[in-house]
N, CA, C and O atoms as a GROMACS GRO file, in nm:
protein
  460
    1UNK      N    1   4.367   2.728  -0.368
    1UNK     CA    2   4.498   2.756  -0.312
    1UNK      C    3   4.582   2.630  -0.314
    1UNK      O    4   4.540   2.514  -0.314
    2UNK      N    5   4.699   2.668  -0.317
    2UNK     CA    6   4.815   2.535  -0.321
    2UNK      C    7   4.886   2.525  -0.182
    2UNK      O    8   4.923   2.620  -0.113
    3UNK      N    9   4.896   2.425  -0.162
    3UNK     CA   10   4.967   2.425  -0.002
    3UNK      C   11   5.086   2.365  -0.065
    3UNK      O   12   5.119   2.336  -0.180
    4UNK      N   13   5.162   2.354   0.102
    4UNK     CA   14   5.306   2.271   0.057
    4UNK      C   15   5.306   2.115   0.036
    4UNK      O   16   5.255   2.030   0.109
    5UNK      N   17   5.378   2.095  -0.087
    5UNK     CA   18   5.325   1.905  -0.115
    5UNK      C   19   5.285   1.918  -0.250
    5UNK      O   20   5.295   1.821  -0.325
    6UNK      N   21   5.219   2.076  -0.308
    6UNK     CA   22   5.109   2.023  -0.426
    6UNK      C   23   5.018   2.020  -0.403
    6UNK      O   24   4.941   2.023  -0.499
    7UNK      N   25   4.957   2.009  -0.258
    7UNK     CA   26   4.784   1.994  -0.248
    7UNK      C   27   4.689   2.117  -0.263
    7UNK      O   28   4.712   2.237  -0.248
    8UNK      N   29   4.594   2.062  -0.292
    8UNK     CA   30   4.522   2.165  -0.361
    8UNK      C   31   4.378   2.204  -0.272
    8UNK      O   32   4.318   2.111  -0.219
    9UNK      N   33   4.341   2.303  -0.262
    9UNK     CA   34   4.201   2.362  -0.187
    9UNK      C   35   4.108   2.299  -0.277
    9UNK      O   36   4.125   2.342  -0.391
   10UNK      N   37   4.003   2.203  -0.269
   10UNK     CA   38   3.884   2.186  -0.370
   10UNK      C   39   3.754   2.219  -0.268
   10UNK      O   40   3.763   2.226  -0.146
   11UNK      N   41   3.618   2.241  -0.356
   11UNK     CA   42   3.455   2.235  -0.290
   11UNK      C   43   3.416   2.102  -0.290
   11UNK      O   44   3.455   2.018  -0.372
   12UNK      N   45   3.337   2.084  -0.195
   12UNK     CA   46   3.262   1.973  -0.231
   12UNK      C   47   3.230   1.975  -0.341
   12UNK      O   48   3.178   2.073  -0.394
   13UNK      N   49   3.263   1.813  -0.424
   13UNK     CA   50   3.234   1.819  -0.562
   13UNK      C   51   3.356   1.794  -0.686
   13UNK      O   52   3.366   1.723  -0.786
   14UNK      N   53   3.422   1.873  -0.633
   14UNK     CA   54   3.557   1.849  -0.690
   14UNK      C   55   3.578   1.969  -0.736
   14UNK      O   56   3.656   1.967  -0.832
   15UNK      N   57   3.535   2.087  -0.701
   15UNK     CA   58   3.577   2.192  -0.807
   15UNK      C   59   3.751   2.263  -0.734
   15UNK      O   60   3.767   2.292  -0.616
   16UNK      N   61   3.833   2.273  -0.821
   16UNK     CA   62   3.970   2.325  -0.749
   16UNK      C   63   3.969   2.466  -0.711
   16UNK      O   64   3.979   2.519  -0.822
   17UNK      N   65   3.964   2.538  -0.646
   17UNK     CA   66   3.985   2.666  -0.620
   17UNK      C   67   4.132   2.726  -0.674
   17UNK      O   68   4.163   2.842  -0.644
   18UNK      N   69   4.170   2.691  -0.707
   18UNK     CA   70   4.307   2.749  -0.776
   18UNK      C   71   4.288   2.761  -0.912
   18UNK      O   72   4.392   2.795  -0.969
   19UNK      N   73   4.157   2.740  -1.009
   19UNK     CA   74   4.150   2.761  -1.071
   19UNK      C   75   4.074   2.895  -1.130
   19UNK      O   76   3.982   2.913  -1.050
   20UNK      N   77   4.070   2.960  -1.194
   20UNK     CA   78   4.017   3.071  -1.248
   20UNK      C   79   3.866   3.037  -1.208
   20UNK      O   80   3.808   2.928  -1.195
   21UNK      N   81   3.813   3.196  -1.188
   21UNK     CA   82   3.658   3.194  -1.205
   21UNK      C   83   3.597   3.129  -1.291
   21UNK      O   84   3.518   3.042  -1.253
   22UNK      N   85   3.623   3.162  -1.468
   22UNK     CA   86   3.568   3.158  -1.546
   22UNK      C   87   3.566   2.932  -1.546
   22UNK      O   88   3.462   2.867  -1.546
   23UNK      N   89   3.739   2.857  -1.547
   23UNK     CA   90   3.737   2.806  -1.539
   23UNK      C   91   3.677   2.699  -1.398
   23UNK      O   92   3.693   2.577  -1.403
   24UNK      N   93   3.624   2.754  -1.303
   24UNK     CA   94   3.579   2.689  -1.224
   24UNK      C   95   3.452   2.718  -1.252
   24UNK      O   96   3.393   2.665  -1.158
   25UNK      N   97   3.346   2.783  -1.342
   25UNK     CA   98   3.211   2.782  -1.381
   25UNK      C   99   3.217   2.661  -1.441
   25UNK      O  100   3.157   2.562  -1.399
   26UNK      N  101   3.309   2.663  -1.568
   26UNK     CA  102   3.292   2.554  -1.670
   26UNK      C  103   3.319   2.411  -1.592
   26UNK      O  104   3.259   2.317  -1.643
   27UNK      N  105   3.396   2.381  -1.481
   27UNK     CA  106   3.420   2.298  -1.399
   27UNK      C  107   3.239   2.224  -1.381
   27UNK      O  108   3.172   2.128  -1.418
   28UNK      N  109   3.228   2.401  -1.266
   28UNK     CA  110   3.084   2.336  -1.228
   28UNK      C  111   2.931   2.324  -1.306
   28UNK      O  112   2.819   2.311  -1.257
   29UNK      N  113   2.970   2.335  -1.426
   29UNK     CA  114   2.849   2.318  -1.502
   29UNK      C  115   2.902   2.153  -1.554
   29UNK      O  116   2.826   2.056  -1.545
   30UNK      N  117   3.022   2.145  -1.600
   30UNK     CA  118   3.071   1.997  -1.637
   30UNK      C  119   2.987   1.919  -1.519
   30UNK      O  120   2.882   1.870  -1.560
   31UNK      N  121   3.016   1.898  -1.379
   31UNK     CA  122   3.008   1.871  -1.271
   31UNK      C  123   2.852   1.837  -1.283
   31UNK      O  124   2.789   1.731  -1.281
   32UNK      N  125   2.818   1.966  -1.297
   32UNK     CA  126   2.648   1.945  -1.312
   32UNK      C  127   2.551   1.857  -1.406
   32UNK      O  128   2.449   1.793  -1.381
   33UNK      N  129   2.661   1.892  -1.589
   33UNK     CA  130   2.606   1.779  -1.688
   33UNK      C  131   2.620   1.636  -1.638
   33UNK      O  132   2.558   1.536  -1.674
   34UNK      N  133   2.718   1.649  -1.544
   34UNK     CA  134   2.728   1.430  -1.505
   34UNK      C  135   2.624   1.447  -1.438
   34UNK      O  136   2.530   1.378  -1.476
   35UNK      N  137   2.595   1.541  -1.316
   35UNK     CA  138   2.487   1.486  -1.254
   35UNK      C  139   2.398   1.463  -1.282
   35UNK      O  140   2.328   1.378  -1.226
   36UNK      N  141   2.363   1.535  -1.388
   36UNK     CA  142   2.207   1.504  -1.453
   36UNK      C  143   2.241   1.416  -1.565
   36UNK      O  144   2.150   1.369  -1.632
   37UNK      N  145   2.352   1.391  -1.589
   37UNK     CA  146   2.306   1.250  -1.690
   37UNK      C  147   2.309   1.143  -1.606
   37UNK      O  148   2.234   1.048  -1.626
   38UNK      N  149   2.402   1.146  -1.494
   38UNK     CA  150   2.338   1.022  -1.388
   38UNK      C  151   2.176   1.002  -1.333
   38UNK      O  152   2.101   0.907  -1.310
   39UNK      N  153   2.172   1.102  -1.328
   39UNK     CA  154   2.036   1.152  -1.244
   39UNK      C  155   1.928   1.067  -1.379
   39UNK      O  156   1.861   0.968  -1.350
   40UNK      N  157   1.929   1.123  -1.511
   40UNK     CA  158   1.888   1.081  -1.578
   40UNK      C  159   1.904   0.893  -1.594
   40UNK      O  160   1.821   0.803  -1.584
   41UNK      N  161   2.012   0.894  -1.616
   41UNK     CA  162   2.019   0.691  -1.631
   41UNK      C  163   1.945   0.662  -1.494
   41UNK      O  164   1.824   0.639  -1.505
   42UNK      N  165   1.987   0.661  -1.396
   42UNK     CA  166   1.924   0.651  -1.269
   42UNK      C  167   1.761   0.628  -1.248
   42UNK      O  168   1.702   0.550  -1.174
   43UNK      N  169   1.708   0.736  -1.349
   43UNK     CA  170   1.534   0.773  -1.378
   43UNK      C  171   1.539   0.646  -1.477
   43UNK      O  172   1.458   0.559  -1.446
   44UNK      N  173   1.612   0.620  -1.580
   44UNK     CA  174   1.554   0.536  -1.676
   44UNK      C  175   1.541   0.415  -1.640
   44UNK      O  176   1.437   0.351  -1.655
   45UNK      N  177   1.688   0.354  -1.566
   45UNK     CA  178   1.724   0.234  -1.422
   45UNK      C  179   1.567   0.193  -1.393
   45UNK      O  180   1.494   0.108  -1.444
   46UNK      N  181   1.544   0.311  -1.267
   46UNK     CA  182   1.432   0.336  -1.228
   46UNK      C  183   1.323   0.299  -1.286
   46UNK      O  184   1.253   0.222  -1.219
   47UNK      N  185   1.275   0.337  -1.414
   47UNK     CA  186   1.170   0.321  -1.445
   47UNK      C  187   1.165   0.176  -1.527
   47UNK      O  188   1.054   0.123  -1.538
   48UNK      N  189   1.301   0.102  -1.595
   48UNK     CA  190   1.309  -0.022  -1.613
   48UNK      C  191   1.307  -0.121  -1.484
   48UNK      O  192   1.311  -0.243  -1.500
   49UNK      N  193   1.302  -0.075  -1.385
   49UNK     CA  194   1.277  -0.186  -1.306
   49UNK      C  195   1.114  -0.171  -1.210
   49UNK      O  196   1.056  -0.270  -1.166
   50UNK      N  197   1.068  -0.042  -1.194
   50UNK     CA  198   0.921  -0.042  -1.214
   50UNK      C  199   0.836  -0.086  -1.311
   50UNK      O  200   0.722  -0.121  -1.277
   51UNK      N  201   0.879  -0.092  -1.458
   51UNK     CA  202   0.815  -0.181  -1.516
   51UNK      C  203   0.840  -0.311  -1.530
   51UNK      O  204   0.766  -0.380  -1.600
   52UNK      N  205   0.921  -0.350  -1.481
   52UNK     CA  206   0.968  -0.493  -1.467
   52UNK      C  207   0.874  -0.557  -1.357
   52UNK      O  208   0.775  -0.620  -1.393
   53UNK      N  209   0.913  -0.536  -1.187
   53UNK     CA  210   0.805  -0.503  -1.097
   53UNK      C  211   0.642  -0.505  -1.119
   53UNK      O  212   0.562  -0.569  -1.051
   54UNK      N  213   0.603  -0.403  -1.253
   54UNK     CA  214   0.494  -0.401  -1.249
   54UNK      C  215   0.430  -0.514  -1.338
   54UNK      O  216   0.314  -0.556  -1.334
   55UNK      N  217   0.559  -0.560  -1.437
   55UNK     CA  218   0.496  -0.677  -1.486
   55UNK      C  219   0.502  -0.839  -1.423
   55UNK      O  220   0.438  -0.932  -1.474
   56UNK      N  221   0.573  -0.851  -1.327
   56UNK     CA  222   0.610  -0.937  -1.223
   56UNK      C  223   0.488  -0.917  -1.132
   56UNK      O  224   0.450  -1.025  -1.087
   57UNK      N  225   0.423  -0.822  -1.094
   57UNK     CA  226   0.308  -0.824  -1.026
   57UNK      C  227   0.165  -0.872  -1.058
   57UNK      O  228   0.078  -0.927  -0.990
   58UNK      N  229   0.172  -0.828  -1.194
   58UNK     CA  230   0.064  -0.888  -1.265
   58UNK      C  231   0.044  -1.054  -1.318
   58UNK      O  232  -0.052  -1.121  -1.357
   59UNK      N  233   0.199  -1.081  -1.294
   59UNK     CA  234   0.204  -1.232  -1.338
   59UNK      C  235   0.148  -1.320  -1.241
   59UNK      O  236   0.085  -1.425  -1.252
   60UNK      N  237   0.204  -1.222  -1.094
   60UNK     CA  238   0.157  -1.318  -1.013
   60UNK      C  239   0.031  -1.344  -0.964
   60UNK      O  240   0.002  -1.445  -0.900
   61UNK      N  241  -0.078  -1.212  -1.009
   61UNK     CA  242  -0.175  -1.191  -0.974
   61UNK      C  243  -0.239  -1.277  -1.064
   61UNK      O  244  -0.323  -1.332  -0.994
   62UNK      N  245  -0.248  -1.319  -1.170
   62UNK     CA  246  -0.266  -1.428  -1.291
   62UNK      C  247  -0.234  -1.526  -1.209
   62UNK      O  248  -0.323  -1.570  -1.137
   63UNK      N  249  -0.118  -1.573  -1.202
   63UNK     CA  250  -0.089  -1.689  -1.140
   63UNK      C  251  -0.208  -1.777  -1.017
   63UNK      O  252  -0.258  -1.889  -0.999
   64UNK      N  253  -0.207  -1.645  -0.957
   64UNK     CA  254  -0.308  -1.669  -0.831
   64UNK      C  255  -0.425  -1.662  -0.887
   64UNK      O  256  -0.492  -1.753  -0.838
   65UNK      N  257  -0.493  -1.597  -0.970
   65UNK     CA  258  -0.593  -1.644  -1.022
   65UNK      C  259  -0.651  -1.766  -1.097
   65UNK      O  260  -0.765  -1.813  -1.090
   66UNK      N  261  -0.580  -1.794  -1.146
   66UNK     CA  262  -0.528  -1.977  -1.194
   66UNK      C  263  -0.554  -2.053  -1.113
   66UNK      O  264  -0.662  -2.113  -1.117
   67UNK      N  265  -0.432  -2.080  -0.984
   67UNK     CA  266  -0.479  -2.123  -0.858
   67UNK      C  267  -0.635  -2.170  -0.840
   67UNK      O  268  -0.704  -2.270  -0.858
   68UNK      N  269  -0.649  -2.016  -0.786
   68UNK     CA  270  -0.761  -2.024  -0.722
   68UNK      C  271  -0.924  -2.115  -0.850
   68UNK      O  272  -1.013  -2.193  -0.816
   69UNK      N  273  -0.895  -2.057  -0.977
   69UNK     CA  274  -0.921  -2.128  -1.090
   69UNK      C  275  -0.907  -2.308  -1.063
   69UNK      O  276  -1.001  -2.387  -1.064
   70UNK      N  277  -0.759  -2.340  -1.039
   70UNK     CA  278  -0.755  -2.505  -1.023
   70UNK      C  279  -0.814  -2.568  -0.876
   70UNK      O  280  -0.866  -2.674  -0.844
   71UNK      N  281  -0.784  -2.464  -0.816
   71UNK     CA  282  -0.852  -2.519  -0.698
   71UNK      C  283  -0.989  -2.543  -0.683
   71UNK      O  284  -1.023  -2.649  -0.631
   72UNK      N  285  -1.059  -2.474  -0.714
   72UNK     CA  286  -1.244  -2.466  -0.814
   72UNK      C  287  -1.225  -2.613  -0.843
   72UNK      O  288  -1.249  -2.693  -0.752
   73UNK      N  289  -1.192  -2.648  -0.939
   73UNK     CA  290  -1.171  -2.750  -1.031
   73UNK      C  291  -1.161  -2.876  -0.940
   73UNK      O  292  -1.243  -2.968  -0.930
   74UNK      N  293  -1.019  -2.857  -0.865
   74UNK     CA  294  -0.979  -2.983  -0.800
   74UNK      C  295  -1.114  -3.004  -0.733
   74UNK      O  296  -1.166  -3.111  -0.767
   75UNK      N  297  -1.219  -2.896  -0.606
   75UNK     CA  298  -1.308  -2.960  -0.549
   75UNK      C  299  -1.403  -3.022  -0.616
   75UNK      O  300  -1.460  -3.121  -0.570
   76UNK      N  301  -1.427  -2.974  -0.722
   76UNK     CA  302  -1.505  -3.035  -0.812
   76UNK      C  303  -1.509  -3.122  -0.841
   76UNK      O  304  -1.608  -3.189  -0.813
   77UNK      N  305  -1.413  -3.172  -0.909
   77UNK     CA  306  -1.353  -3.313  -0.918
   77UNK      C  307  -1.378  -3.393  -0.769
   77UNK      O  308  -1.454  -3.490  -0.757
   78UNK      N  309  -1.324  -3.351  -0.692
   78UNK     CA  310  -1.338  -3.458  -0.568
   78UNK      C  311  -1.480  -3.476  -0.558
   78UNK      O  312  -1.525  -3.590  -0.563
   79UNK      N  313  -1.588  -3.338  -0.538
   79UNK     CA  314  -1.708  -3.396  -0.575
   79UNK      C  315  -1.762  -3.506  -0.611
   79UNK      O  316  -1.818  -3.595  -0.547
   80UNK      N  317  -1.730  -3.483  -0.764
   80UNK     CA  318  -1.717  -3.597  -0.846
   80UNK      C  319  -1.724  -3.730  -0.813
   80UNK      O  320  -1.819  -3.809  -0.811
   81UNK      N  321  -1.540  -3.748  -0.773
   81UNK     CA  322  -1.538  -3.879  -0.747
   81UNK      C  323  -1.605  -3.907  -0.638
   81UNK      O  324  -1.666  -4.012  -0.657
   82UNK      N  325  -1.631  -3.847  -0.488
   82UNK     CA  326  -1.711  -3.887  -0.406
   82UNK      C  327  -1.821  -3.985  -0.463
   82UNK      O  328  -1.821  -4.106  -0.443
   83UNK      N  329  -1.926  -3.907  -0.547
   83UNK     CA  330  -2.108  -3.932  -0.606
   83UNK      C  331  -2.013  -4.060  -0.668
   83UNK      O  332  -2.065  -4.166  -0.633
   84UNK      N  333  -1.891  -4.083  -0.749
   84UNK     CA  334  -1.886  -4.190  -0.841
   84UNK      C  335  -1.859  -4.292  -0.755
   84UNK      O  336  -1.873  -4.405  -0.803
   85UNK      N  337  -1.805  -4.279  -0.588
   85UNK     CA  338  -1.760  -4.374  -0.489
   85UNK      C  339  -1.870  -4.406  -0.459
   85UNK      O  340  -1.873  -4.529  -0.450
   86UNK      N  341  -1.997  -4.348  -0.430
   86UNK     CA  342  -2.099  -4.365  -0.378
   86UNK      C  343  -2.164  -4.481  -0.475
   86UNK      O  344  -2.195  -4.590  -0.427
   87UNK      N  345  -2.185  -4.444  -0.645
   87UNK     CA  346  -2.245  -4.533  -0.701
   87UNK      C  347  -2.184  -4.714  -0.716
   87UNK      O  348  -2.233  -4.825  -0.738
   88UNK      N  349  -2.047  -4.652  -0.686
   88UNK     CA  350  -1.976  -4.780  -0.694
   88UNK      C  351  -2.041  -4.893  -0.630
   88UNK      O  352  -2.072  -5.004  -0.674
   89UNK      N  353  -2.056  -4.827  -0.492
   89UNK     CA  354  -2.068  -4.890  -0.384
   89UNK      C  355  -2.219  -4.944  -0.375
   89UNK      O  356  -2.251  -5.046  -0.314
   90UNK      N  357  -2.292  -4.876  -0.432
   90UNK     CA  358  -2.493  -4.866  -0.434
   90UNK      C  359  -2.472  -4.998  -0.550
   90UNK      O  360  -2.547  -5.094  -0.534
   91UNK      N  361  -2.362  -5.006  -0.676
   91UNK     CA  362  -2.407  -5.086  -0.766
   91UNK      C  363  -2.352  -5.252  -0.713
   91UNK      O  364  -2.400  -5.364  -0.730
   92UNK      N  365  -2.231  -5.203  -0.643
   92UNK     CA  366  -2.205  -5.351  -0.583
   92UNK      C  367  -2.296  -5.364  -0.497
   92UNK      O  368  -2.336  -5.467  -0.550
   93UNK      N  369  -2.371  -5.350  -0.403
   93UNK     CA  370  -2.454  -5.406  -0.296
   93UNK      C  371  -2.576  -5.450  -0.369
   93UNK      O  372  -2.654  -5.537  -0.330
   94UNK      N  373  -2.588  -5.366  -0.500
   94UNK     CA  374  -2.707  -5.400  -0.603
   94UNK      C  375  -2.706  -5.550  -0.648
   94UNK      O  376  -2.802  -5.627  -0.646
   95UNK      N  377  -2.543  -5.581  -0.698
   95UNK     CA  378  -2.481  -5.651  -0.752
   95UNK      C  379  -2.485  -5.813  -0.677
   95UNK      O  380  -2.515  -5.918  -0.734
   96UNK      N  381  -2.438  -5.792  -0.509
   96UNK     CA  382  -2.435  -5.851  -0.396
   96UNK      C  383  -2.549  -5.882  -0.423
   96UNK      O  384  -2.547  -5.977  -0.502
   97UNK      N  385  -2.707  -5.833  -0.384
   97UNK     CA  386  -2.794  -5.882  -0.351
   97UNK      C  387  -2.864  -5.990  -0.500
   97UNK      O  388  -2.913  -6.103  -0.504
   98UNK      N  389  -2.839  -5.899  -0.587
   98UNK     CA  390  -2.893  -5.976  -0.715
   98UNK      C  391  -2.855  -6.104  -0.696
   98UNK      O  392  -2.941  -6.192  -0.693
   99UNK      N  393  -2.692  -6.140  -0.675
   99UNK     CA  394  -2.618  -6.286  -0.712
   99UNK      C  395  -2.667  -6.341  -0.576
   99UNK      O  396  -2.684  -6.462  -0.586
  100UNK      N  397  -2.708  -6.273  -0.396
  100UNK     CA  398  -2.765  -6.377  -0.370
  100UNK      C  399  -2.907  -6.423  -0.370
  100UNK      O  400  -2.946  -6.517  -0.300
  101UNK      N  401  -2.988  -6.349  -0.455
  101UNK     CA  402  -3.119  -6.413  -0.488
  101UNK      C  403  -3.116  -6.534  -0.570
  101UNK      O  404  -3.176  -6.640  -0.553
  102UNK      N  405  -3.013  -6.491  -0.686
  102UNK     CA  406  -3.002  -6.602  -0.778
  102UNK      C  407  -2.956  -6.712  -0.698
  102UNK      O  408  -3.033  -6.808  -0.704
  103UNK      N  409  -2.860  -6.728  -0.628
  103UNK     CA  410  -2.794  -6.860  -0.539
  103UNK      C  411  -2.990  -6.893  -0.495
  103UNK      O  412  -3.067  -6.982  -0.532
  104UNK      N  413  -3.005  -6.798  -0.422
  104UNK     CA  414  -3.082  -6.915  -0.355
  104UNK      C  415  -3.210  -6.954  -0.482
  104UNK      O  416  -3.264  -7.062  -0.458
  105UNK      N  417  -3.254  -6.897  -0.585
  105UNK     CA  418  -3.346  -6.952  -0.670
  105UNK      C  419  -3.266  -7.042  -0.747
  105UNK      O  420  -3.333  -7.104  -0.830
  106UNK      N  421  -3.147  -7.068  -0.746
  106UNK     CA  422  -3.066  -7.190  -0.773
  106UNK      C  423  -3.140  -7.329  -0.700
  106UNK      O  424  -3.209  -7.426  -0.730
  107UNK      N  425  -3.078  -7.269  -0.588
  107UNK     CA  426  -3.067  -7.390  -0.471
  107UNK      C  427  -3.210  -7.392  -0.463
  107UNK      O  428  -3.222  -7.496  -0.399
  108UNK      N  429  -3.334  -7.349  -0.483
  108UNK     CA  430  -3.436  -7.392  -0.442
  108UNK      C  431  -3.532  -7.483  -0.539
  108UNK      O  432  -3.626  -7.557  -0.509
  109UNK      N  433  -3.455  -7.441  -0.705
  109UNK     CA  434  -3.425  -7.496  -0.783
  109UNK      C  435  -3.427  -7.632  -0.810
  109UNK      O  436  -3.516  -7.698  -0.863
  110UNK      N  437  -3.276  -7.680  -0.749
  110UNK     CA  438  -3.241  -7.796  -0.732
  110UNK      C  439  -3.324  -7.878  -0.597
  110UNK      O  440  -3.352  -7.997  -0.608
  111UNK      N  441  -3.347  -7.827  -0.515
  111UNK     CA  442  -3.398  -7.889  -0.438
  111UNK      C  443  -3.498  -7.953  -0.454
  111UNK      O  444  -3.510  -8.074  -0.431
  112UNK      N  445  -3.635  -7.831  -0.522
  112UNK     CA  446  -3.734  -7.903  -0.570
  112UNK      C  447  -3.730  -7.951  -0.690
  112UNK      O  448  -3.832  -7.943  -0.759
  113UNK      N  449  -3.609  -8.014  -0.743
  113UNK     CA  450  -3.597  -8.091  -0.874
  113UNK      C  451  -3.544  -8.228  -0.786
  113UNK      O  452  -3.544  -8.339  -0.838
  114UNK      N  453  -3.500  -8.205  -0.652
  114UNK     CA  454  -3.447  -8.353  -0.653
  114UNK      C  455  -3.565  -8.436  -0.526
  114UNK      O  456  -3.547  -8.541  -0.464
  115UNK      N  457  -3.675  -8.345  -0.522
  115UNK     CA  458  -3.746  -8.418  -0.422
  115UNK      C  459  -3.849  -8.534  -0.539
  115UNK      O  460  -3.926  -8.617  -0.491
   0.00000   0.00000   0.00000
């Protein structure tokens, strides 16, 4: 229906009621092809960003496996250097005691060379 002004009676949706039956089918099937080609991009949207998502999930799950991979590693390593701090330390006191045996078979050396 037309009111005063020009305005027009529409449905939700947009269909005009002042238009013919026949032409307000073709309205609402038009009406209907957008929706489902939105509906459709929407699904494809959709499913490009679930697979996006799903490959972003897996990266990170890699990622963290890595991690947890370097972290293995790093204790290991500290291991490592611990036993190599340890020998350090066993070869200098080795080292220590050797040079003072020698001092004193030096000095005992000389001593009984100068009596």
């Amino acid at each position: 229906r037309e009111f005063a002004g020009g305005d027009t009676e529409t449905l939700a949706g947009g269909v005009d009621l002042t238009l013919t039956p026949l032409a307000r089918m073709d309205r609402v099937r038009e009406l209907q092809r957008a929706a489902a080609d939105a509906n459709s991009a929407l699904t494809e949207e959709m499913s490009i960003h679930i697979g996006a998502q799903v490959r972003l999930n897996r990266e990170v799950q890699c990622l963290q496996q890595e991690r947890e991979v370097l972290s293995a590693q790093v204790e290991g390593l500290r291991a490592e250097l611990a036993l190599a701090e340890e020998r350090v330390t066993v070869t200098q006191r080795e080292l220590e005691a050797t040079q003072n045996d020698t001092e004193r078979k030096l000095l005992c050396q000389i001593c009984c060379t100068n009596v």
